[in-house]
N, C-alpha and C positions, 0 to 999 in steps of 0.2 A: 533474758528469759530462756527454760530451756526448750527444747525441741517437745517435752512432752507435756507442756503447758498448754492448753487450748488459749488464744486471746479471744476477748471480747470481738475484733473482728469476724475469728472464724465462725462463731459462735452467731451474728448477725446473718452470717451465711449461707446457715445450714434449714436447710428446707424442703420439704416433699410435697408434691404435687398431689393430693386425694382425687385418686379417677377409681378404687375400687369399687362403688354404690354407690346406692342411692336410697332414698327412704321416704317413701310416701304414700299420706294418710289410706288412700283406698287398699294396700297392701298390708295396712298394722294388724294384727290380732285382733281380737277384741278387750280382750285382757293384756293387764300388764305381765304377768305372768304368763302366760300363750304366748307373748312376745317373746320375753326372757329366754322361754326355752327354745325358743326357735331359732334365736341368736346363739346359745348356748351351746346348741346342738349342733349348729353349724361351725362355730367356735373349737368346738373339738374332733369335728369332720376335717379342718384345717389344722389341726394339728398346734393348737396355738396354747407356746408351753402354759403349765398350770391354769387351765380355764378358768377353775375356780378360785382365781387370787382374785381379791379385791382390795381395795386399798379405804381402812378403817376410818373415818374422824372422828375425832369427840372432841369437847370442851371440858374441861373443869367447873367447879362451882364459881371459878371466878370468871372465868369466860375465856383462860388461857387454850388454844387451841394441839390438841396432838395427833399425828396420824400413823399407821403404819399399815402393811398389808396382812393377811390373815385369810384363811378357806373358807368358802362361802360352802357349809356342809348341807345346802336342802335348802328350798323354795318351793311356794305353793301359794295358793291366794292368802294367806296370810302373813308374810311376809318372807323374809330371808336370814336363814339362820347361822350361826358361828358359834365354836365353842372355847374356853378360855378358862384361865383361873378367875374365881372371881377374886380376889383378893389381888388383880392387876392391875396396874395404870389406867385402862381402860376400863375395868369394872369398876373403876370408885369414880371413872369418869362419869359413867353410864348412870349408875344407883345416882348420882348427885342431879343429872340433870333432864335423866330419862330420854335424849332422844340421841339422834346420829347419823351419818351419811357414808354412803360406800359405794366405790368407781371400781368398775370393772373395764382392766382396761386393755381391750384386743386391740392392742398396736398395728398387727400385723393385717389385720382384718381393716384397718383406720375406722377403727369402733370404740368404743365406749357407753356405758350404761348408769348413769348416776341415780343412785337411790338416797333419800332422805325421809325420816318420818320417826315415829315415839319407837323407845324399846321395851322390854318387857323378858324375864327371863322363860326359859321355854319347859318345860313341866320336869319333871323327875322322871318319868315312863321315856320322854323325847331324848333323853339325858345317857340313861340305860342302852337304850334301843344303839346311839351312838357307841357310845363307849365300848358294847360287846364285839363290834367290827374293826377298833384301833388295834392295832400291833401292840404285846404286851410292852414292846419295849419303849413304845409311846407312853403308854399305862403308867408304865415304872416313870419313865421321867416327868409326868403330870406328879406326880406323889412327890418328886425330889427334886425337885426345883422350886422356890420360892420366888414368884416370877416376879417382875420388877421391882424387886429390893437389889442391893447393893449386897454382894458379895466380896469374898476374900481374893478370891480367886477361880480358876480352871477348876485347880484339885479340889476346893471346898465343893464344888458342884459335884464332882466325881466319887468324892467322900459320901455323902447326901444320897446318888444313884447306888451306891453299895450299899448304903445299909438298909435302902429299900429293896432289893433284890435278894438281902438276907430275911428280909422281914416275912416277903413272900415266897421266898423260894419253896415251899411246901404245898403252894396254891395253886387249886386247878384255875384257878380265876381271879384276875385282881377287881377288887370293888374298885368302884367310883368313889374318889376323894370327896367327903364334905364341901371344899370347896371349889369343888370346880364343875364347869356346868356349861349350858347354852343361851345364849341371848338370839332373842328374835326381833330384827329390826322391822318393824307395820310400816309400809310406803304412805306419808302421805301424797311425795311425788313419785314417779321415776321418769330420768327422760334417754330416750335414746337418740343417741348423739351418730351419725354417721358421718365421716369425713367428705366433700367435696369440692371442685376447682376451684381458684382465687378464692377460697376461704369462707365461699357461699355454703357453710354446711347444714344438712340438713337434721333440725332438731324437733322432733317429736316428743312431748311431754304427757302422760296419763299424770291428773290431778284429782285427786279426792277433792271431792264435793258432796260434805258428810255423807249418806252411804250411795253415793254415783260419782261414775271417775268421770270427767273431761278431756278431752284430747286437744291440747293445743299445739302450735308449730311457734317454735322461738327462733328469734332472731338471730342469727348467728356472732 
């Protein structure tokens, strides 16, 4: 084995202590959102790279699972938004099965935030509003890139990026692609997870309970 092999020993071995917090009920928000941002915001008072990654799931129509991480662009009591091609992996996840879950995960905080609940795309106006604030060079590669399809290569992508930057080059402003857009994930949970000792962590869950949320505490 060589030296830069982890083994399944070291791997058994590796472990951290959660003494950062603590999390409980008389302290929560009242909203799951009032919470979010207060974690959020202290999230990035620490300095904790890409606040707004989260880490995406969906399913297929067959029930195969996929995930990856993606920017959580905007939250508010109706849920938490992200933007995307629709014609990707994730959007024919989404359209097939309408809902999805997303972990926000401040390691460094020993925090995490797990959302679940239906999706729904987010308006055209929400769509706009976005898009005028991306970096044209974002812009351009939303346009040239056919995201999760199989490609030739590096240069077939680079080919694609030129002849979209010939296309506009005249433009005080690139429109918004046809297809691409925002998705709004609606909680019907979210819980927040804080790390602490011997693995007693503390878990706070708001549940929809058709229009009143519940606050439970899960068992770690």
């Amino acid at each position: 084995m060589s030296e830069s092999t982890v083994s399944t020993g070291t791997l058994s071995s590796m472990r951290v202590s959660y003494e950062a917090g603590s999390l409980q009920e008389g302290l929560l928000a009242d909203t799951w959102h009032e919470q979010l941002r207060i974690w959020f915001d202290e999230a990035v008072r620490a300095e904790v790279p890409e606040p707004n990654a989260m880490v995406l799931a969906t399913a297929d129509a067959d029930g195969f699972p996929s995930s990856r991480t993606v920017l959580c662009k905007g939250f508010d009591e109706r849920g938490i938004v992200f933007f995307t091609n629709y014609t990707s992996s994730k959007s024919h996840d989404l359209t097939a099965t309408r809902v999805a879950a997303a972990t926000f995960p401040w390691l460094s905080l020993q925090r995490q935030v797990n959302v679940r609940g239906t999706v729904e795309k987010v308006s055209s106006d929400e769509t706009a509003e976005y898009w005028a604030v991306r970096p044209r060079g974002s812009q351009l590669g939303a346009w040239a890139s056919p995201q999760s399809r199989v490609v030739t290569g590096r240069e077939a992508l680079q080919s694609s990026l030129n002849g979209i930057e010939r296309r506009f080059a005249d433009a005080e402003k690139v429109p918004v692609p046809p297809h691409w857009g925002g998705w709004r994930i609606r909680p019907e949970a979210v819980e927040f997870w804080q790390g602490r000792p011997d693995r007693l962590h503390d878990r706070l869950r708001f549940r929809r309970n058709d229009e009143r949320w519940t606050v439970e505490r899960l068992a770690p």
